[in-house]
VOPAGU-2260 file (C-alpha; in pm, 1 decimal, decimal comma):
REM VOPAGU-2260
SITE   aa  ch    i         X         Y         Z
SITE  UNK   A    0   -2906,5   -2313,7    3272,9
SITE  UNK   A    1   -3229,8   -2244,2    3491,4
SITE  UNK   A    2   -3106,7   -2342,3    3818,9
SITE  UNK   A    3   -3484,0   -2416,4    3918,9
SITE  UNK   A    4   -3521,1   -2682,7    3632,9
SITE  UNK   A    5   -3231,2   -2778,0    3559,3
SITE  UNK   A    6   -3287,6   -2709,8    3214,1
SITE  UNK   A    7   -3069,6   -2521,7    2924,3
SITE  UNK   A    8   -3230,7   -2221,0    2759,8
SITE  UNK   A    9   -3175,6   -2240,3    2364,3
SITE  UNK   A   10   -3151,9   -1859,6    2216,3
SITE  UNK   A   11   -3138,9   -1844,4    1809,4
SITE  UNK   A   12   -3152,8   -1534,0    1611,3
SITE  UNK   A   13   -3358,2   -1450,5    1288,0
SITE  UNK   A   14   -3345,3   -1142,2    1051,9
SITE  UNK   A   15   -3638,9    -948,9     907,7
SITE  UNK   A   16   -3642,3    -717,8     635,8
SITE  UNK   A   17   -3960,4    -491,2     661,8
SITE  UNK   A   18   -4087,2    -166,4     503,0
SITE  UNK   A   19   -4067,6     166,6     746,0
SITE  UNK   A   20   -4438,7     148,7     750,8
SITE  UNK   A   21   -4434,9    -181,8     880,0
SITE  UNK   A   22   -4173,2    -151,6    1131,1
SITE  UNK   A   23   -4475,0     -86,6    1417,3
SITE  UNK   A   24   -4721,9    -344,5    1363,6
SITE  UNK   A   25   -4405,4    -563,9    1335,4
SITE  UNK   A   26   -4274,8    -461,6    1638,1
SITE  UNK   A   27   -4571,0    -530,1    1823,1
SITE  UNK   A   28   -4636,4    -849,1    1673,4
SITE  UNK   A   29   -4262,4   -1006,1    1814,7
SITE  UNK   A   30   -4383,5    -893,0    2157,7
SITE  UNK   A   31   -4684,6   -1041,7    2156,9
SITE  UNK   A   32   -4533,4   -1411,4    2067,1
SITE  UNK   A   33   -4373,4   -1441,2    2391,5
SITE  UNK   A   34   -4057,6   -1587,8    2335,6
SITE  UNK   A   35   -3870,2   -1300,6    2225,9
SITE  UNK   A   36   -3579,5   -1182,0    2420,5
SITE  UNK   A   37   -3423,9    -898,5    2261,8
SITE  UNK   A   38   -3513,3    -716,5    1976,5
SITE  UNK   A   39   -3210,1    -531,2    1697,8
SITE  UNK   A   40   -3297,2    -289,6    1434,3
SITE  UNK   A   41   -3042,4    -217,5    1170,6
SITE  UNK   A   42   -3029,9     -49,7     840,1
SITE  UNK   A   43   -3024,8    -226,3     537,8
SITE  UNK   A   44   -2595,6    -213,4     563,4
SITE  UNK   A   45   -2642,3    -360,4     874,6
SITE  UNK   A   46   -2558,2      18,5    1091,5
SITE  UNK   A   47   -2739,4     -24,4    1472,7
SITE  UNK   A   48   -3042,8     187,3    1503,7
SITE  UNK   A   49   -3202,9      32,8    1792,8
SITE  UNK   A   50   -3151,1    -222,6    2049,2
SITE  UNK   A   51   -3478,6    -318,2    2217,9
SITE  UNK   A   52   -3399,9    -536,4    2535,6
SITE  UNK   A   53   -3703,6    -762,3    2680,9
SITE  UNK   A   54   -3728,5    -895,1    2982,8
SITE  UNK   A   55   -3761,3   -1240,9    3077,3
SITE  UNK   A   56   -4061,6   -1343,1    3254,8
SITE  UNK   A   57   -4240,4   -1041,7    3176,1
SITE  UNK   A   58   -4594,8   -1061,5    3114,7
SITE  UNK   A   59   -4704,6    -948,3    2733,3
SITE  UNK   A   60   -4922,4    -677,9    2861,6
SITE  UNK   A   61   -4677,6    -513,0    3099,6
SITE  UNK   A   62   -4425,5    -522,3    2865,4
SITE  UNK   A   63   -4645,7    -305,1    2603,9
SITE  UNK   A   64   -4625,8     -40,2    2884,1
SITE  UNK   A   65   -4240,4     -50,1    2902,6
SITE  UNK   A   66   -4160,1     -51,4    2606,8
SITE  UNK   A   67   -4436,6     226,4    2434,0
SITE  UNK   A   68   -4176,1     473,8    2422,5
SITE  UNK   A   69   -3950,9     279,3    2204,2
SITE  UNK   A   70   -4264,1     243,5    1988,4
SITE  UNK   A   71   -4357,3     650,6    1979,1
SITE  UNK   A   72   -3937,0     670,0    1878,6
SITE  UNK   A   73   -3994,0     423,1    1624,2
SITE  UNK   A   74   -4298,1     560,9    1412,3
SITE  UNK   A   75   -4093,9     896,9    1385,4
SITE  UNK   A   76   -3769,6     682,8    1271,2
SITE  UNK   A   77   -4041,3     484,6    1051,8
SITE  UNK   A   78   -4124,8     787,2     840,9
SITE  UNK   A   79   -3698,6     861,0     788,7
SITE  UNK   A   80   -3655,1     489,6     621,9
SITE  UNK   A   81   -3742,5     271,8     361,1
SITE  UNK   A   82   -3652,6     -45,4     494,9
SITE  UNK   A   83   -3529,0    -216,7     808,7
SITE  UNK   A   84   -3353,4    -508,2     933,7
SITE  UNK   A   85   -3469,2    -688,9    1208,4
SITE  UNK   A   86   -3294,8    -917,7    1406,9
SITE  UNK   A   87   -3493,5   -1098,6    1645,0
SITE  UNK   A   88   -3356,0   -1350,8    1964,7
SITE  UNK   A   89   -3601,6   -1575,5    2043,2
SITE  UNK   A   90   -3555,8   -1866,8    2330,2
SITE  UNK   A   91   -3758,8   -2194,9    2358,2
SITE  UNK   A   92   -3953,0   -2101,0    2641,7
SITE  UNK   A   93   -4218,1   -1815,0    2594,6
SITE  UNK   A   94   -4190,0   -1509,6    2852,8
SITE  UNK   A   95   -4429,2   -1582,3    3073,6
């Protein structure tokens, strides 16, 4: 609960299936929307890769700084796999 508003934040979590090529472009795209929270890559028998933390309240632009290492790690791990599983937590309220 956001002690501020008084209201509850709703988290729910949806998976993603991509190509390796796509993984980037995919990537980028959940961090753009704003609302995403955390971000889970897993093979395709559901083994962790990658957990990709965001951080609330962060602005979409400073979190493209933060997190372009994770990026440059995942075009080299993009070229090693066919496809990947992404799990995605998303809130109600856009990070902003």
């Amino acid at each position: 609960m956001d002690e501020e508003t008084g209201k509850t934040e709703r988290t729910w979590t949806e998976e993603i299936e991509v190509a390796g090529t796509e993984l980037i472009d995919r990537i980028k795209e959940l961090i753009k929307a704003g609302n995403v929270r955390r971000v889970i890559l897993r093979t395709p028998d559901n083994k962790l890769l990658l957990e990709i933390p965001l951080t609330a309240g962060a602005v979409a632009g400073g979190v493209f700084v933060l997190v372009a290492p994770v990026l440059a790690a995942l075009g080299a791990m993009a070229a090693l796999l066919a496809k990947v599983k992404i799990q995605v937590v998303r809130t109600d309220q856009p990070n902003l």
